[in-house]
C-alpha positions, 0 to 999 in steps of 0.5 A: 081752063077757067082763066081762058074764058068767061062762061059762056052763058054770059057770052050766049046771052050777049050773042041772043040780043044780038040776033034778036035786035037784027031780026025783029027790030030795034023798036021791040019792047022787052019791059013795059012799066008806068014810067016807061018801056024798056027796049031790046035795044036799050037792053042790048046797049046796056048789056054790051056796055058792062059785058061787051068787050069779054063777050065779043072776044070769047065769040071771036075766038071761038069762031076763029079756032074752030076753023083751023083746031078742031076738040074731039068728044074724046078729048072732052070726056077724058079732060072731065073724066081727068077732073071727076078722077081728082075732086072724086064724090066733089065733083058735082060741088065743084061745078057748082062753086065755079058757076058751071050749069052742068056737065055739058056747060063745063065741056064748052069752057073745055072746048075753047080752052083746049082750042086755044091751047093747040093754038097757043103750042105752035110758039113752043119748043122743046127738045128731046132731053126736056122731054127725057127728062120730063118723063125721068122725074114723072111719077104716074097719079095714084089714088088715097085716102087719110084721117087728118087731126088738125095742129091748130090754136085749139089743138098741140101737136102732143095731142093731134099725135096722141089722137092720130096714134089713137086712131092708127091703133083702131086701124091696127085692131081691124076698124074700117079706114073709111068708117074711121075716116068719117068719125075722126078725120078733121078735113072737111073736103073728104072726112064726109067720103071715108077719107077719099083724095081721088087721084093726084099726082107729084106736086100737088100734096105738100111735101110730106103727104106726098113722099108718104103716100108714094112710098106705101104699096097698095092697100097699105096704111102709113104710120103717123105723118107729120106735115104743116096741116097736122098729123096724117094717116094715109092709106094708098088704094091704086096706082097708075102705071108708068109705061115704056119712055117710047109709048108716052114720048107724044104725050109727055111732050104736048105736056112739057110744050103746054107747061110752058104756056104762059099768057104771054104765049096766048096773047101772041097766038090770038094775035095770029090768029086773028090776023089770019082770019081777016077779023073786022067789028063792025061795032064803033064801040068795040072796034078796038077790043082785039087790039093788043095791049102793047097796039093799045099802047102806042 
């Protein structure tokens, strides 16, 4: 959702100078100084020049979708609740690193992304084999943990698997997965939380890790697995269910469709959409901002 959007505290701020240029008037002093004051419309002019064109065209969208697309509360808690189930105890780390105030300022990139997504879907087809097919090669999310000892300059494979046998064999003797996890594990995203993964689904761990942690049973612990980033020990904790072909088909079928949308499929859809809605800037200076780049072009 982050590529769809720029954050939207940049985009109310531009939005705030707008509305208070209109309503108090240009000659209103922002900064006064020695050397000179600084008005709301320098500020303004100033603001429009770096940010105005990104600002503008998120407003515009939103604006435009929001008639015609409407993202439900549920729909917004079960994509956060999606994104706390795979970074787990990260979560919080994660809002942070990617510029996000909160909870709630993630919701609102949430929002005009989802917006534009059932905008985008309108252009997409698929057929009744695709979506057959998408839900035989499905494999539901489970949820893991592991201990990671590094191959790397500092350390061979010999030893990593000497260590990881080490570690496996305090397993073995009754030692707790998470508190061993802690001590040896060599992954600094999830050492620090007893080894934990969160959920994940097919495609998103390499090859080996992956294969590996479907194949064990719940509660169960794998032998030593060799994968490009070292030797693992993994431990499966849950499993999430796979349901009847007929309970999934709606869902499975919105997935396959929003799979394949591409920026393409975006650009064409805000097209419509904003011939649909009749959109005119005023602006001299940023008439042109919802051309698109084939119009730009010519």
């Amino acid at each position: 959702m982050k590529k769809w959007i720029i954050t939207l505290s940049l985009t109310a701020g531009v939005l705030g100078l707008t509305a208070c240029n209109s309503t108090n008037g240009s000659g209103d002093v922002v900064v006064e100084t020695k050397a000179g004051d600084i008005s709301k419309d320098e500020l303004y002019n100033s603001m429009k020049e770096k940010y105005g064109e990104q600002a503008l065209r998120e407003l515009v969208y939103e604006k435009v979708l929001s008639e015609k697309y409407k993202v439900t509360d549920e729909e917004l808690n079960e994509k956060v609740d999606e994104l706390k189930e795979q970074l787990g105890a990260n979560f919080e780390l994660a809002l942070q690193q990617y510029g996000y105030k909160d909870e709630d300022d993630l919701k609102a990139t949430f929002k005009t992304g989802l917006m534009q997504e059932k905008a985008a879907i309108k252009d997409v087809k698929v057929t009744e084999k695709e979506v057959k097919e998408y839900y035989d090669n499905y494999k539901p999310q489970i949820k893991a943990r592991h201990i990671l000892i590094k191959v790397d300059e500092d350390t061979t494979a010999e030893e990593a698997k000497k260590k990881i046998d080490e570690v496996k064999k305090k397993l073995n003797e009754g030692g707790k997965f998470e508190d061993l996890a802690t001590e040896y594990s060599e992954d600094p995203g999830s050492a620090a939380n007893g080894g934990d993964l969160g959920w994940f689904g097919a495609g998103q761990m390499v090859p080996e890790f992956e294969e590996a942690a479907y194949a064990l049973d719940v509660n169960e612990i794998s032998e030593p697995v060799k994968s490009q980033h070292g030797y693992h020990v993994i431990q499966t904790t849950e499993k999430k269910e796979k349901k009847p072909f007929d309970e999934m088909k709606k869902d499975m079928e919105y997935e396959l469709k929003v799979s394949k949308i591409d920026g393409a499929t975006i650009e064409k859809a805000m097209e419509r959409e904003l011939k649909d809605a009749n959109v005119k800037i005023n602006d001299k200076d940023l008439k042109d901002i919802l051309k698109s780049s084939t119009e730009v072009k010519q």
